[in-house]
N, C-alpha and C positions, 0 to 999 in steps of 0.2 A: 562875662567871658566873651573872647572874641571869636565869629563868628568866621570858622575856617571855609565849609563848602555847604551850599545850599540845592537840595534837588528836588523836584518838585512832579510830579504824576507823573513816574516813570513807568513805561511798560516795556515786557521785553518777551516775542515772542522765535520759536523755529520750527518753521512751518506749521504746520493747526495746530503746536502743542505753545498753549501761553504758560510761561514761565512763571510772571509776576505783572500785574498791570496796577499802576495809581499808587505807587508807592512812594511817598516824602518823606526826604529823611535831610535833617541839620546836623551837621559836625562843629564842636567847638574846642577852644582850648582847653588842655584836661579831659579830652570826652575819651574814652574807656570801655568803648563800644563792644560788645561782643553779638555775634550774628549765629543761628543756627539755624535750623529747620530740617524737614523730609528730606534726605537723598534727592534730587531734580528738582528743587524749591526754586532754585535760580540764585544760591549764595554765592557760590563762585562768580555767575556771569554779573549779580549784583556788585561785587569788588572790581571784576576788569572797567565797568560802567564808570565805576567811581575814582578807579586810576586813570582814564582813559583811554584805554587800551579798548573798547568798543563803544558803541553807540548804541543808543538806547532809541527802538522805535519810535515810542513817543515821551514826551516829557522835556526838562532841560536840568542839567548842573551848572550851578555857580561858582568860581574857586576867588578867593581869596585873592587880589593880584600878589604875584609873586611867589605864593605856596608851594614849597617845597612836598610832593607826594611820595612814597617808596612804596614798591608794592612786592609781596614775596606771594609768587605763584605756589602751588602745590609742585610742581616740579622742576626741579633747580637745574639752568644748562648756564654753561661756563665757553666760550672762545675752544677752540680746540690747542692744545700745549700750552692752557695758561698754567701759572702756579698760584698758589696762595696767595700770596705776594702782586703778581703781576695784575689779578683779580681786582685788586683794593686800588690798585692806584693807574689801572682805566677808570675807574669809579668816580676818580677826582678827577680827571683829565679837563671836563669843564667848571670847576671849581677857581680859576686864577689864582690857583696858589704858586708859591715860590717852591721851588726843590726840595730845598732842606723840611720845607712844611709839610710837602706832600709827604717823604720819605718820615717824620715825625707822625704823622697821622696815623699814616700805615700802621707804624710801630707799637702806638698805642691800642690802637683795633688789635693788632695780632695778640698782643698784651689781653687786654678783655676779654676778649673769643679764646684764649687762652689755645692758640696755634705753636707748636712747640717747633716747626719747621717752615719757614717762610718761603723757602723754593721749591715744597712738597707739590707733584700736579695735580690739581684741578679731578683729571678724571680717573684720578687712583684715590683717593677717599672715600671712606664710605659714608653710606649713604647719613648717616647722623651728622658727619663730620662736610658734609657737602651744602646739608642745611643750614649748619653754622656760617659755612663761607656764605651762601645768597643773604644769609641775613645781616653780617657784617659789612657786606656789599652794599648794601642797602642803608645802615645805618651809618655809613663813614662818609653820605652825602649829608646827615644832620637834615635830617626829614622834620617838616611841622607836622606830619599826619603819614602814618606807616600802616598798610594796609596786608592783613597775615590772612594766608588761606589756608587752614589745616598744617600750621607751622610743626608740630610736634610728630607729626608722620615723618619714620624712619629714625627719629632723636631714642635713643635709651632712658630708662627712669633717670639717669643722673645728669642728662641733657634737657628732660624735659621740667625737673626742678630749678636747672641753669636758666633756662628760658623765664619759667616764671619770675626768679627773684631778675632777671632783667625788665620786663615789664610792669613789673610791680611799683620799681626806683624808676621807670621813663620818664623822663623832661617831654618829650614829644607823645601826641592824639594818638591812637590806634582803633582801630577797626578790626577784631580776633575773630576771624570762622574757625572754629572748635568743637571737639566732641569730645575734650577732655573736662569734664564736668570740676575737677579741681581747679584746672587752671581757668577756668572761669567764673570761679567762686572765689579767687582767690585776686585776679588781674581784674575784672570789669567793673565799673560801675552802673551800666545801661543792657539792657539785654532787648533784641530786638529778635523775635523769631518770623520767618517767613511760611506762611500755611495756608494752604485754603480754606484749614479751620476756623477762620477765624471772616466776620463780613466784608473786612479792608484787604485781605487777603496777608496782614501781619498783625501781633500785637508785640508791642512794646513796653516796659514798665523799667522803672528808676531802680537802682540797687544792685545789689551781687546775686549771685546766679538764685540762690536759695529764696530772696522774697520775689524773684519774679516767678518762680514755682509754684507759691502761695500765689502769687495775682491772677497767675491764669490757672489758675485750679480754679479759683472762687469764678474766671469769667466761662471758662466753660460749663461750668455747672448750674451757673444760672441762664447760657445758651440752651444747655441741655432741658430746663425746665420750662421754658419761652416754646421750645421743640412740644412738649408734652403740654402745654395750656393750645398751642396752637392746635395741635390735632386733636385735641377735645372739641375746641371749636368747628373745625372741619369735619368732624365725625358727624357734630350736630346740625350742621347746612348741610351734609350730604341725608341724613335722615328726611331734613324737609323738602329735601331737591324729590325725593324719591316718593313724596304722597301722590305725586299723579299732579297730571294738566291742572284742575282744580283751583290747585294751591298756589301755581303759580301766574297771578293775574297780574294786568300792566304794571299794578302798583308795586309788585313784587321784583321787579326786573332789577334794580339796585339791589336789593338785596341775593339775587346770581348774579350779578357782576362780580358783589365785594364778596360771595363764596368761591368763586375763580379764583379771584386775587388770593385768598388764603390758602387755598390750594398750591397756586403757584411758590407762593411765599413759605408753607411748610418744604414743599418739594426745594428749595434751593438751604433751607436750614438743614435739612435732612441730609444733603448732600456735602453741605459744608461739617456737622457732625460729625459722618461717615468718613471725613479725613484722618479722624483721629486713631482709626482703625492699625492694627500692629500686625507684624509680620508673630505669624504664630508657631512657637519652638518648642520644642519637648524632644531631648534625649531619653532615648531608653534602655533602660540597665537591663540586663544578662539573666536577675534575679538571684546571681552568687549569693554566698550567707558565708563563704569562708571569712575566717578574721582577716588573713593577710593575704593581697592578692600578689602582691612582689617585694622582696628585699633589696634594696641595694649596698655593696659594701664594701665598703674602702675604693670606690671606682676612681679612677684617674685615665686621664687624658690630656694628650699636649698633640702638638704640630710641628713641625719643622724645629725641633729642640725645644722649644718651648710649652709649655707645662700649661695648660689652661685648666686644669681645679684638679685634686688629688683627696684620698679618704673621703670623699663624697657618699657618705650613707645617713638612708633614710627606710623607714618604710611602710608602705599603701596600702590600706584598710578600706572597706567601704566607708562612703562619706569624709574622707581623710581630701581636702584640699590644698596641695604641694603649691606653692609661686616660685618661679624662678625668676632673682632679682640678678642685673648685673650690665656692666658694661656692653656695647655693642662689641663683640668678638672676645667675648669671656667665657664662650662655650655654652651656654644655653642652649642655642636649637640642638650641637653636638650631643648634649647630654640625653635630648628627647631620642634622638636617633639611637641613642644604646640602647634606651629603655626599648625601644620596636626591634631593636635586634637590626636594625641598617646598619648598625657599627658596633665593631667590640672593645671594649677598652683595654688598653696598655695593660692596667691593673686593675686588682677586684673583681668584682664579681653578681650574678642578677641570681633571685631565688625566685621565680614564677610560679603560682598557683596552675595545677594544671588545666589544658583546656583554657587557656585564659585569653579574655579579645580585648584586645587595646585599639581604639579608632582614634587616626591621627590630623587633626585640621592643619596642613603645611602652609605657613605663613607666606611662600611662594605661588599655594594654590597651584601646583602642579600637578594635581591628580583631575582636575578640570581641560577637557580637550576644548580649545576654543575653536575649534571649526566647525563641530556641533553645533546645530540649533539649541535653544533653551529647551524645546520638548526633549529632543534627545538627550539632552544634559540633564533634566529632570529625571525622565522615563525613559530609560535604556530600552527596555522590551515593550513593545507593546501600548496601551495609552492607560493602562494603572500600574499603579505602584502597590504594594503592599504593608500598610504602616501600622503598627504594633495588631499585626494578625489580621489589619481590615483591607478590603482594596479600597483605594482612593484615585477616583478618576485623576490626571494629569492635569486640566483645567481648574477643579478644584485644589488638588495642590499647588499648581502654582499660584492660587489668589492665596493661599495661605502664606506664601512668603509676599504677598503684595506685588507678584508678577500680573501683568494686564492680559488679556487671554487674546489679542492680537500682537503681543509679543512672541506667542511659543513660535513661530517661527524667523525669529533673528539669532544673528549669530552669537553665540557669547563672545567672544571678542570683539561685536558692537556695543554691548554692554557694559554701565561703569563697574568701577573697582569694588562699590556697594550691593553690586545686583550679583557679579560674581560670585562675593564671600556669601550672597545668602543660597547659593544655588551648593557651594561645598556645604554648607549649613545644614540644608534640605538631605543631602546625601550622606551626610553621616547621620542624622533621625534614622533613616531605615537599618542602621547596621546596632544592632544590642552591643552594648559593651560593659567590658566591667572596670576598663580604666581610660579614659578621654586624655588625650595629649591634644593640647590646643597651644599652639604658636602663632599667636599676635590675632588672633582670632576678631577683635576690634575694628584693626585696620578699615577703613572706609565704610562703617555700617555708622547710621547716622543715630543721633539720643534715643529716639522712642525703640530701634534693634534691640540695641546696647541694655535697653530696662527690662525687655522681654528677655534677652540671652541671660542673661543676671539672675532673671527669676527663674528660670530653666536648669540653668546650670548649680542652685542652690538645695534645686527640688533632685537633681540628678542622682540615684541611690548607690552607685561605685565611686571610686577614684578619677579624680583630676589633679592631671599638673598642667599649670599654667603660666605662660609666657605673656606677659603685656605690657604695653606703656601707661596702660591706664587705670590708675593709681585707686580711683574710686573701687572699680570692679576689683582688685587687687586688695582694696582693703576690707571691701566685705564678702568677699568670699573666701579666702583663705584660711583653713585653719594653722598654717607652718609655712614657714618663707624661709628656701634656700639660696644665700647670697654667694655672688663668684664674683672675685675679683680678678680673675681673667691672667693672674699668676702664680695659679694652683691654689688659690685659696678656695676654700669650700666652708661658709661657714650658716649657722641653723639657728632660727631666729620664730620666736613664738608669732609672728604677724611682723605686717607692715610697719607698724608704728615702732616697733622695737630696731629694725631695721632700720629706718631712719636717724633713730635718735643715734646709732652706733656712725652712723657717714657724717652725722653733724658733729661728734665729738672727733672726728677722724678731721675732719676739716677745720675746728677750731683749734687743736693740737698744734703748739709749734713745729712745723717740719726742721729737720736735720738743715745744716745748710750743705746747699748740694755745690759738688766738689765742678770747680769749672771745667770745661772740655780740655783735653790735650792736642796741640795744632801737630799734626803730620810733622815729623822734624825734616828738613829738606837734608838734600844727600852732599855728600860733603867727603871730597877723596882722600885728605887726612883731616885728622883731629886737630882742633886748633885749643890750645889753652887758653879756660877762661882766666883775667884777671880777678883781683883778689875782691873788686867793687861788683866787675859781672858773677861773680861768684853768689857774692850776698843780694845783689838785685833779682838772680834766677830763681834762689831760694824763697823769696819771698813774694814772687811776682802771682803766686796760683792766689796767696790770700788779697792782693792788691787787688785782683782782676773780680773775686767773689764782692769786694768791698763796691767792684764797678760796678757790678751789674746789678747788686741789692739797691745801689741809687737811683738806675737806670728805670726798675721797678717802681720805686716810691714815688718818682717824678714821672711816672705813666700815671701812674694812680692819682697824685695829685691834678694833674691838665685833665685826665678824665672826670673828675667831681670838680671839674671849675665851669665844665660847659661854653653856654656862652654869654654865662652871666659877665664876664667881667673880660672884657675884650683885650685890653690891655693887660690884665697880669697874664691873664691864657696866652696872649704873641712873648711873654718875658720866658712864664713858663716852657713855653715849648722851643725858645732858643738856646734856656738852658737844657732842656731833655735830647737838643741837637748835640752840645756841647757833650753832655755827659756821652752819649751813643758814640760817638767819635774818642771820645777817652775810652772808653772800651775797646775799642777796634783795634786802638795804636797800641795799646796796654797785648793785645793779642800779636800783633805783628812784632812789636818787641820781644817776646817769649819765644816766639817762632825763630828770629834770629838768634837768641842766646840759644836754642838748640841746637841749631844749625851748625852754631860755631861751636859747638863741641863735640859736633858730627854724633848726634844723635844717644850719645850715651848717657844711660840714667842712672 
């Protein structure tokens, strides 16, 4: 394989806090890299190093001559008044391509990305639909090496399956910083994590996300036992150190040296071990025993005319786990908000247990004041908290969400997106409930949260419904998944997997052919009769113009699966997909004239 970027003892520190030091890493073609570790590991700053977008204190990268890099940050910003459209084709601006090329490229990206509006702007999409535009941005330069930072933040379940079967089929290297445990099990071949746990301060192993679980299982538990032979030994030189002057005569002096050294040497095992340490979660239930804590039934809801799910019933038992599965703006978080009683629906109806506590994790995290320190944000009152009936000093609660104890004085809005979600984390612990509404509750908390929240949220003795992108924790928690299709649909699905299979038969299904747009008919101060040819040509022009655009389609498809294996048919290709797009247009403005001229009557 050829040998894209080479980097060698890289360190990368801000101000006394080191990041990562001496770390090498080779990219090649085909590599399928996926990168994770702790919240503050340094994966992010490890990607800008490798896009070049910063400099790496010490060390050097080597590129390829000529490699083409892409890089998609975690937070996508666009030109101000771009459109969709206008996005893609600054992108090629230094690409020397010819017009009709550029405007064909485009076409085929909006195609892929499956963009239904090409002059839509920029900063009216949402947040799913903004990550698709950086990443089409990025891929319509035909990158050797595409470098993803947390790509699936803000994408829906049916965005973040889109993503995967797109990287799965890549022609081009990539580099995944992920906390989606599927889409890394399913995209990578190489798993690289960054840790202090570990003596290089990474380990690395060959395969998909699952055998490198296995490799570093086996390597920490044989560090773990290295730990425990060591301090056997140090137990026993500190015994001898301790008989008195006597025993230790000049001849002895090596032997306290190399008692130091093992001391020293457990002390930094000990310390790299203690990385492995997890933010510690436990919700706690109310103690209800009722069978049913809420009903819901027949509930419906829409906006501005529009219907977003209808007959929407279910209902909440202890131990009973709800997933709400659906499109971004399908009415999911709407739907949490009826159950809290913030909104009432149009229709149907809530049957509550009385006395009932519902505590809600807002995916906005708006019940967090960021001008508060972290003590305050922690410990409201005081410096204990009171946690299932104990008090618990502040200091020691925050080490339990893995807060450092010269933090309690920063702001939370100095704090990342990670450090946030565990401080709302912390504050719902203290409130008993007997049904948890968590909305996207994932968002930014790094692998080893995510296994602690999992196993917390399993062990939780009330009701949860839950909102996520991420598919793992969705598929094993869940006892019942309600899907929204976000035009009143509402439909109830035993788990995840059952849910799937029903999008996949929805997707393989031939659709309808959809009936072409009707042009605005221009204004016209008498009617003019069509002839007896314009007659039969108006008549038949909606199926000519369907007939256009199903080729316009196929000949996207086909230039997209040609790459750039084959240079030459790809340039024929895509001057017939010029060809066809132009047969489209004419075929529309033709239509628009026969209506014209019959002054708009249908």
């Amino acid at each position: 394989m050829s040998l894209l970027l080479s980097c060698q003892s890289l360190s990368k520190s801000f101000g006394a806090r080191t990041l990562f030091e001496d770390i090498s890493l080779e990219l090649t073609d085909g590599e399928r890299l996926a990168m994770i570790g702790p919240n503050g590991s340094g994966k992010s700053t490890l990607l800008k190093i490798l896009a070049g977008d910063l400099e790496a204190d010490h060390g050097s990268c080597t590129r390829r001559k000529g490699l083409r890099v892409g890089y998609l940050p975690q937070e996508d910003q666009f030109p101000p008044g771009s459109t969709v459209a206008s996005v893609l084709e600054r992108a090629l601006e230094e690409q020397g391509l010819e017009e009709y090329q550029r405007q064909t490229q485009v076409g085929i990206t909006l195609g892929k990305f499956e963009f239904a509006d090409p002059r839509a702007a920029a900063e009216t999409l949402s947040g799913g639909w903004r990550k698709r535009l950086a990443l089409a941005r990025e891929l319509i330069r035909q990158p050797d090496l595409l470098l993803l930072d947390e790509p699936t933040n803000h994408l829906d379940l049916e965005g973040v399956l889109w993503l995967e079967k797109l990287l799965a089929s890549a022609s081009f290297a990539f580099v995944l910083v992920s906390h989606d445990r599927y889409l890394l099990e399913n995209a990578a071949n190489r798993v690289v994590e960054l840790s202090r746990a570990y003596p290089q301060g990474y380990f690395r192993a060959a395969g998909a996300y699952s055998e490198f679980l296995i490799k570093r299982e086996e390597f920490l538990a044989a560090q773990s036992r290295q730990q425990e032979a060591l301090a056997n030994q140090v137990r026993r030189e500190i015994e001898w150190l301790r008989r008195g002057p006597q025993a230790r005569t000049g001849k002895s002096q090596s032997r306290i040296d190399r008692a130091a050294g093992m001391m020293a040497n457990l002390s930094e095992l000990r310390e790299q071990n203690a990385q492995g340490k997890r933010v510690e979660i436990d919700f706690a239930g109310s103690g209800r025993t009722a069978n049913k804590l809420l009903t819901a039934i027949d509930l419906e809801m829409g906006f501005g005319g529009r219907t977003l799910f209808s007959q929407a019933s279910f209902t909440l038992s202890p131990g009973d786990r709800l997933g709400l599965i659906g499109a971004n703006g399908s009415g999911k978080t709407t739907l949490l908000r009826i159950l809290t009683e913030q909104l009432q629906p149009e229709r149907g109806r809530l049957e509550r247990a009385g006395r009932l506590s519902v505590v809600w994790f807002d995916q906005n995290r708006q019940q967090i004041d960021r001008n508060l320190t972290l003590r305050q944000a922690l410990c409201a009152h005081g410096d204990t908290v009171f946690f299932q009936g104990s008090p618990v000093h502040v200091v020691a609660w925050a080490k339990r969400f893995l807060f450092r104890t010269e933090q309690l004085d920063t702001l939370v809005s100095k704090l990342s997106g990670g450090e946030q979600a565990r401080i709302l984390i912390a504050n719902l612990m203290l409130q008993p409930a007997d049904i948890l509404l968590l909305d996207e509750p994932t968002n930014d908390l790094d692998i080893p949260s995510l296994e602690v929240l999992e196993e917390s949220l399993s062990q939780f003795p009330g009701a949860i419904v839950l909102i996520t992108h991420d598919r793992y924790l969705l598929d094993r928690l869940s006892t019942m998944v309600l899907g929204l299709d976000g035009r009143g649909g509402a439909h109830m699905y035993a788990d995840y997997q059952q849910w799937l299979a029903a999008q996949e038969r929805a997707r393989t299904a031939q659709p309808p052919a959809e009936k072409p747009r009707k042009p605005a008919a221009l204004a016209r101060e008498k009617p003019v009769k069509l002839s007896y040819h314009e007659q039969r040509e108006l008549a038949g022009i909606q199926d000519r113009i369907g007939a256009a655009e199903r080729r316009v389609e196929t000949l996207q498809q086909e230039a997209a699966a040609l790459g750039d294996a084959d240079y030459k048919q790809l340039t024929a290709k895509t001057s017939e997909l010029h060809e066809a797009m132009q047969s489209v247009d004419e075929l529309y403005r033709r239509w628009e004239e026969l209506e014209a001229k019959r002054g708009g009557a249908v």
